[in-house]
C-alpha positions in Angstrom: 0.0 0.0 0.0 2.7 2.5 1.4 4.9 1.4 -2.0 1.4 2.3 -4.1 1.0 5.4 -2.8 4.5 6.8 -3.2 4.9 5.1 -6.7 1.9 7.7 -7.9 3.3 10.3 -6.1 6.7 9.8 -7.8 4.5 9.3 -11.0 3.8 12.4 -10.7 6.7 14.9 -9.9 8.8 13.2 -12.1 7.1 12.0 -15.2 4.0 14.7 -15.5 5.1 15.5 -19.0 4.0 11.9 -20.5 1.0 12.4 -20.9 -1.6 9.9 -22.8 -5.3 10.2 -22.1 -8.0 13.2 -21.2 -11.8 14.2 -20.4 -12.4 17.6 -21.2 -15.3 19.7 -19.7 -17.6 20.1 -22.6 -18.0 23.7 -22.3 -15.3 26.6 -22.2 -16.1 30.3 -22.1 -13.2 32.9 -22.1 -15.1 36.2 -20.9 -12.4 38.3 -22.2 -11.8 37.3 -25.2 -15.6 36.9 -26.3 -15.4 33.0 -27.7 -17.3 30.1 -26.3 -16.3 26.8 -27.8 -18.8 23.7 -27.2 -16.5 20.0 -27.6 -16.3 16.6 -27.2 -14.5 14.5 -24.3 -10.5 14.8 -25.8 -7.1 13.8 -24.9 -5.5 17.1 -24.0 -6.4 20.7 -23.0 -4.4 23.2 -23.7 -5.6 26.6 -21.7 -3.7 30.5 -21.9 -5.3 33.8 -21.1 -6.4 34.1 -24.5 -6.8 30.8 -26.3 -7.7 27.4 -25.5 -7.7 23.9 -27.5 -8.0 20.7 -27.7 -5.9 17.6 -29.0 -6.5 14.3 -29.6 -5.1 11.0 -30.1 -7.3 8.6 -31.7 -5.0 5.7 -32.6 -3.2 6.5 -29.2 -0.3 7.3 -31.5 -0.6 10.4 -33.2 -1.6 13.6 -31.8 -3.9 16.3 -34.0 -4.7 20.0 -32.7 -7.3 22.2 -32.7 -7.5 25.5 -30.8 -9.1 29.2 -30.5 -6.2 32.1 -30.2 -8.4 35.9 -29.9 -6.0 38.9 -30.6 -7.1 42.3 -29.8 -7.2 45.2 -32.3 -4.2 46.4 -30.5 -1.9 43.3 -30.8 -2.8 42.8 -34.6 -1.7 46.3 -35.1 1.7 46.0 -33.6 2.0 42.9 -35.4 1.8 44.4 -39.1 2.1 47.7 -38.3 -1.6 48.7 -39.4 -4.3 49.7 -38.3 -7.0 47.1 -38.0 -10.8 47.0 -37.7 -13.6 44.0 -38.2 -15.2 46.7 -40.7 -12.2 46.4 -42.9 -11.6 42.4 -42.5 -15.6 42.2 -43.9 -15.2 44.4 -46.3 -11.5 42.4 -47.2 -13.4 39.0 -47.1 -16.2 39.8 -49.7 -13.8 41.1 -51.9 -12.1 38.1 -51.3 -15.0 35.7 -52.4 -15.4 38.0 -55.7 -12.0 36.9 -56.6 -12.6 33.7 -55.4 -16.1 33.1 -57.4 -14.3 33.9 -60.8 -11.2 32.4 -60.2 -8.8 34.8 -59.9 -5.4 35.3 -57.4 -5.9 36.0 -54.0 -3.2 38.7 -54.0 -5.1 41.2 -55.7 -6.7 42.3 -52.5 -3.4 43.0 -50.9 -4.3 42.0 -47.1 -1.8 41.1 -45.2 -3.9 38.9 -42.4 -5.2 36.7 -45.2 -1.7 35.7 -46.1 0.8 33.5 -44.4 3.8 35.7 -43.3 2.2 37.5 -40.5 1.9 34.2 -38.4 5.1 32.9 -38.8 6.4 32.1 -35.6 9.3 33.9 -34.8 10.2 36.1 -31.5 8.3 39.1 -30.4 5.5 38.4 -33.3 2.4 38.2 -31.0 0.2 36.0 -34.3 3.2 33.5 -33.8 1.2 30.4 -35.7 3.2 28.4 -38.4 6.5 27.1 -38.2 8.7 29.0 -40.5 9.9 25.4 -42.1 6.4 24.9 -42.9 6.2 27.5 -44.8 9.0 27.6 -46.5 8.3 23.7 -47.8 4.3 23.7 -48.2 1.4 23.9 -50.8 -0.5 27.4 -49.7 -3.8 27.7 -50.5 -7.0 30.2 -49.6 -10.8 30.1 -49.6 -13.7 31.2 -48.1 -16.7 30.4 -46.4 -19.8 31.2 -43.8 -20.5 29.0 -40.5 -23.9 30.7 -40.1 -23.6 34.7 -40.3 -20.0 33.8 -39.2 -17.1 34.4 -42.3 -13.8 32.6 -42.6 -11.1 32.8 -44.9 -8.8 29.8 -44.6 -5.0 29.3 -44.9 -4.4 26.0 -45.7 -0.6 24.4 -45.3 0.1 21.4 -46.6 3.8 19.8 -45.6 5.1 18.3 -48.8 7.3 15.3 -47.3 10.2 16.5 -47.4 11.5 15.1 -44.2 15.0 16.5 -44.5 13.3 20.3 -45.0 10.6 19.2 -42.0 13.0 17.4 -39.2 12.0 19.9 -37.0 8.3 19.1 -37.1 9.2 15.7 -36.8 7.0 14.7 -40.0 4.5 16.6 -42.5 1.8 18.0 -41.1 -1.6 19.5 -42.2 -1.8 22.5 -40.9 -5.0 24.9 -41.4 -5.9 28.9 -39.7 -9.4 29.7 -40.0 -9.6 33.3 -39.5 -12.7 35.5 -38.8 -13.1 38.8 -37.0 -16.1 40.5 -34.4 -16.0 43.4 -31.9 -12.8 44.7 -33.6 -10.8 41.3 -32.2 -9.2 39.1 -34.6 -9.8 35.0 -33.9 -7.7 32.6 -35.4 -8.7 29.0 -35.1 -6.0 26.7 -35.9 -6.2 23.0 -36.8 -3.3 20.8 -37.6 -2.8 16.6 -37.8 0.5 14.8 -39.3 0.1 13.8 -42.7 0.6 9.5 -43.7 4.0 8.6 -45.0 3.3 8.5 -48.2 6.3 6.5 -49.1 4.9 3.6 -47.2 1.8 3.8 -50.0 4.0 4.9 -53.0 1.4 8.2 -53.1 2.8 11.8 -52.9 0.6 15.1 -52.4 0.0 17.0 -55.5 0.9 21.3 -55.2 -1.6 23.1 -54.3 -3.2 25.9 -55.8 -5.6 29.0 -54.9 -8.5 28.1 -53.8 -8.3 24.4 -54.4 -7.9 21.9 -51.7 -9.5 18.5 -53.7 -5.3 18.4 -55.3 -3.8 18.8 -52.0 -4.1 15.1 -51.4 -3.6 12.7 -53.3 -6.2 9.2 -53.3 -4.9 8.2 -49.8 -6.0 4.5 -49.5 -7.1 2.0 -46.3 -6.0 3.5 -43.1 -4.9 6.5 -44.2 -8.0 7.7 -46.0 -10.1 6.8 -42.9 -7.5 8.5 -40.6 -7.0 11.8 -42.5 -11.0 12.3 -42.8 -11.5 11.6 -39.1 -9.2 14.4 -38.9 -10.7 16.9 -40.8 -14.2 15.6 -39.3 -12.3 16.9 -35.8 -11.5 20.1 -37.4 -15.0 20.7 -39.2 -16.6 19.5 -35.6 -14.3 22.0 -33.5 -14.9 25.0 -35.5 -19.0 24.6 -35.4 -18.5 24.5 -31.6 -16.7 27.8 -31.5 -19.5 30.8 -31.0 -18.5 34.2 -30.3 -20.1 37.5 -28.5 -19.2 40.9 -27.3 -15.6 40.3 -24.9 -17.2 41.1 -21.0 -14.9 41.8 -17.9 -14.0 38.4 -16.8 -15.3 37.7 -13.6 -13.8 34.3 -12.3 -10.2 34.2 -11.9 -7.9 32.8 -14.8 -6.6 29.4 -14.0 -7.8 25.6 -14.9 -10.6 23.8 -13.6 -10.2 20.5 -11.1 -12.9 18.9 -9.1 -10.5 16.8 -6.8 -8.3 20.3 -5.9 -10.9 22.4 -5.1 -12.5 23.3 -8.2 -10.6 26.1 -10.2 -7.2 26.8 -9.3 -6.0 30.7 -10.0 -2.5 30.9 -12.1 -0.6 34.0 -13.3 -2.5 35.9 -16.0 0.7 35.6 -18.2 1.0 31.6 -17.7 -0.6 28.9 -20.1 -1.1 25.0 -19.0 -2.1 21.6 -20.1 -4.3 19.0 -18.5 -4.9 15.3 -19.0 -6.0 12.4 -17.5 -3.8 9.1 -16.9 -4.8 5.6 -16.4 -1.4 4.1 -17.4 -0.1 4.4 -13.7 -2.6 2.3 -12.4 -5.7 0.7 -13.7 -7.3 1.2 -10.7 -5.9 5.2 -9.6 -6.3 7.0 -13.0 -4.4 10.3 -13.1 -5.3 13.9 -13.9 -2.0 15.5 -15.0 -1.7 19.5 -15.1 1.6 21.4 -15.7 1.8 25.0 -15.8 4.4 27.3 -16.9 4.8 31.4 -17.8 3.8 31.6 -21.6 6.4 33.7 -22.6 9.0 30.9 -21.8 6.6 28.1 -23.7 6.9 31.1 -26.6 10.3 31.1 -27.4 10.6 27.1 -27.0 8.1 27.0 -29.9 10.3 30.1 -31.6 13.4 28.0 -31.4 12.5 25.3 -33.5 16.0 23.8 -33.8 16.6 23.6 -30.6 13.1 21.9 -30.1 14.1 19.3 -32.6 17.4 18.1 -31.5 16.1 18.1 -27.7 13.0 15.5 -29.1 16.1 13.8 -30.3 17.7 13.3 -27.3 20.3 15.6 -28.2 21.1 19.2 -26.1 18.2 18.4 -23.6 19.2 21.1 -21.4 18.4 23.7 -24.3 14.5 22.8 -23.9 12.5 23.9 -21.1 15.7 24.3 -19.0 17.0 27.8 -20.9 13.7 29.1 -21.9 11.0 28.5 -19.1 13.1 29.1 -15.9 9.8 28.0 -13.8 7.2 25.4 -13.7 4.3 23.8 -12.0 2.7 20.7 -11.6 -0.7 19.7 -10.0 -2.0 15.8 -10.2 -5.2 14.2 -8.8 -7.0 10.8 -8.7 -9.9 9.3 -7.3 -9.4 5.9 -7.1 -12.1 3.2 -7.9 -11.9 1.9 -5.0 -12.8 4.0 -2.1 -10.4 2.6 0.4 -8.0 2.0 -1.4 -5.1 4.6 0.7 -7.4 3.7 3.7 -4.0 1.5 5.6 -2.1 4.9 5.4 -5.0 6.4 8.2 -5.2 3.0 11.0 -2.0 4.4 12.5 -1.2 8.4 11.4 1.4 8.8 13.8 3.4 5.3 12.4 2.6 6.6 8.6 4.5 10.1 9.2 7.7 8.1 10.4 7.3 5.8 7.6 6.9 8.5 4.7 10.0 10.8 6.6 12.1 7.4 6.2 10.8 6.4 2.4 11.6 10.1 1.2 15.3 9.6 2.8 15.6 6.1 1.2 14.4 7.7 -2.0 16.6 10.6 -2.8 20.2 8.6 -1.7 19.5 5.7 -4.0 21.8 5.3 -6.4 19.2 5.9 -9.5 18.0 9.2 -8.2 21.5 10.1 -7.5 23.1 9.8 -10.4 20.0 12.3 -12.4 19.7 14.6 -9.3 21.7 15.6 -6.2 19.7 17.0 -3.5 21.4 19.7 -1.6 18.6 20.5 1.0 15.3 19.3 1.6 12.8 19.6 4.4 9.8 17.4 5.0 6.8 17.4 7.1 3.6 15.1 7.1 0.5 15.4 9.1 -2.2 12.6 8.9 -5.3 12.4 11.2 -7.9 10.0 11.2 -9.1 10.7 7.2 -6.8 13.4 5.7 -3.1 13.5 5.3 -0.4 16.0 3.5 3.0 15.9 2.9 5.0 19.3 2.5 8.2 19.5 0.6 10.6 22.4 0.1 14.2 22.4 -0.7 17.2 22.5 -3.5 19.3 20.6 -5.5 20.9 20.3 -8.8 20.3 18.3 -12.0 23.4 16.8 -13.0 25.5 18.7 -15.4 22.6 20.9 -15.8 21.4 23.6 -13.5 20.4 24.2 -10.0 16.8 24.3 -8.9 14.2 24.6 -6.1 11.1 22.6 -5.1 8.1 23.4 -3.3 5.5 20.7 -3.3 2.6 19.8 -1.0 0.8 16.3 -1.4 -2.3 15.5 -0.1 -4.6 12.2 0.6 -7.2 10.9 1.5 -8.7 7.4 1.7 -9.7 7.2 -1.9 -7.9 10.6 -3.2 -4.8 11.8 -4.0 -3.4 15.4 -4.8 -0.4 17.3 -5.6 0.7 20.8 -6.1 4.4 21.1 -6.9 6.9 24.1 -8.0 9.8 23.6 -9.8 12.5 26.7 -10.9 16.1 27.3 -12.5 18.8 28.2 -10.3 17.6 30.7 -7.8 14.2 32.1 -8.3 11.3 31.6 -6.0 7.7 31.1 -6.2 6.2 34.1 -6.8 3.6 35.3 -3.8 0.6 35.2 -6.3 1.4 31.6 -6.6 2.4 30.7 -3.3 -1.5 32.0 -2.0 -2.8 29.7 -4.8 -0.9 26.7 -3.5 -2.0 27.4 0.4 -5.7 27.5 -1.1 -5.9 24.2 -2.9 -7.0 21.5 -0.7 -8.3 17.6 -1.9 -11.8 16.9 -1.9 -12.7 13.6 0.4 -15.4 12.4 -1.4 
């Protein structure tokens, strides 16, 4: 039991980022940004102050994505350097569909947001979207349509196998921006799913041109046809459950939503997070799986793309998360199926606290954890009463031949529920008060 129960904890801290498996609320509103998006149960959720998304993985091995990003009339304009207006993007998108009806080049109404270049990701670019290597190896095409009363012209990028060109990405992708525009805010509702390997089939993808997506793919046959479709039926299905309205002042605090901590938990405006659940640990303790970090750090991992790739390789880890987001957090809880299943941890509290004080010594001087992380400091203290128990951490160390970091973490349990909250930073910074009052205010739910 005692070996169960610090196996998910250790589950946890340590191995948060494999993530497999997820049931999303099927509602999100963000008040601010005026979008609503109605969805399905998916794998992931991906949350930020101003966009949210989904992903899934329906053959458990590859991942496709679909969120909502809203920019405001002021962050399009320091983008491109012009002024901008939903009057002008309507009265942009009908010319559009004139051009469009008689067949003629897109370029000829000489808009800048219904062309590629402003959301290339690169630093400082606040529409940060595409992958410069995608665009620089892709079939580009544009069109138009109405969801309702609701316009949307579409950028769609289509990878075109070159995996020497695309190593970054990993493989080709299918990547589509559906872009529309109310109350003077820009939304830009991006889709993307990896492509087959072609070579398996001896098929390639045809160029694309404007305004035609029917030669963008080639016959794809078995698998793969039924594959890509389900795909674009999870794009078509995510952008019908996306309704807007006038942006209102925001009256719940930013943060993510879960039941077992409390409800919603309050992060830093400028942090983004994502959420899953986790059966793999334990077919009877599933695991919900949130980490957090500032955005601007997840930013400039996305920015350096090179970087990115050669850490997915297994090559200059320490260049990924480690230089660019100098602070993270992550929060796990479960409810196990059986409802006393933790219940040996609360027949003798006093005899658990000596136990888990000698287990967490145990832990961090065997020679495994040693030789991946040398703990300079850390202070420990449990308190367990007849039905609710926590564990406090706090102390420092160093990842070896890495960096130096802090921990703050606080664990929680009770006879059929499990919590975390932990903090993790580079070198020397701490947890930042806002965050701090958020951890002291999350507490697990007994039933």
């Amino acid at each position: 039991m005692m070996n169960k129960f610090f196996s998910v904890s250790l589950a946890a801290i340590l191995l948060a980022g494999n993530f497999t498996a997820f049931a999303a609320a099927n509602t999100y509103a963000d008040m601010d940004s005026g979008f609503k998006l109605k969805s399905q149960p998916s794998w992931m959720e991906i949350g930020g102050k101003n966009f949210y998304g989904l992903a899934n993985k329906p053959d458990k091995k590859e991942t496709s994505v679909n969120l909502i990003c809203a920019f405001t009339a002021k962050e399009v304009e320091e983008a491109t350097g012009k002024k901008f207006t939903t009057e002008e993007f309507l009265k942009k998108f009908k010319d559009l569909q004139v051009l469009e009806r008689n067949g003629l080049s897109p370029d000829k109404v000489n808009y800048l947001l219904f062309m590629p270049d402003p959301y290339e990701i690169k630093e400082k670019n606040k529409l940060s979207l595409l992958p410069k290597e995608l665009l620089d190896h892709s079939s580009i095409s544009i069109s138009t349509s109405k969801k309702g009363k609701v316009p949307y012209v579409y950028l769609h990028v289509v990878g075109n196998n070159d995996e020497k060109a695309l190593k970054n990405l990993r493989r080709s992708v299918d990547m589509q921006v559906a872009l529309t525009s109310q109350n003077d805010m820009l939304y830009a509702i991006v889709s993307s799913f990896p492509l087959p390997n072609l070579k398996s089939q001896k098929e390639k993808i045809e160029e694309a041109t404007p305004f035609t997506k029917k030669k963008v793919r080639n016959e794809l046959t078995g698998g793969n046809k039924e594959k890509v479709n389900a795909y674009i039926a999870a794009r078509k299905a995510f952008i019908n459950g996306v309704t807007f309205f006038k942006p209102l002042k925001e009256t719940e605090p930013y943060g993510f939503t879960d039941a077992l901590l409390g409800g919603k938990v309050k992060l830093p405006e400028d942090w983004a997070y994502v959420q899953v659940n986790d059966d793999t640990v334990s077919d009877k303790i599933p695991l919900k799986l949130t980490m957090a970090a500032p955005w601007a750090g997840v930013s400039e991992v996305l920015t350096y793309r090179n970087e990115l790739g050669n850490a997915l390789d297994g090559k200059d880890v320490e260049k990924i998360n480690f230089q660019k987001i100098s602070e993270v957090a992550f929060f796990a809880s479960s409810k196990a199926k059986n409802k006393n299943e933790f219940a040996q941890l609360f027949e003798s509290p006093f005899l658990t606290q000596l136990l888990i004080d000698k287990l967490i010594k145990e832990g961090i001087n065997q020679k495994s954890v040693k030789s991946i992380v040398d703990i300079k400091e850390l202070k420990t203290s449990s308190d367990f009463t007849e039905s609710y128990g926590t564990i406090n951490l706090s102390g420092n160390g160093k990842i070896k031949n890495h960096f130096d970091f802090n921990l703050n973490a606080k664990i929680m349990i009770t006879p059929q529920n499990f919590g975390m909250a932990s903090y993790f930073s580079k070198e020397h910074k701490q947890i930042s008060p806002e965050l701090e009052k958020s951890f002291s205010l999350i507490k697990l739910n007994k039933k």
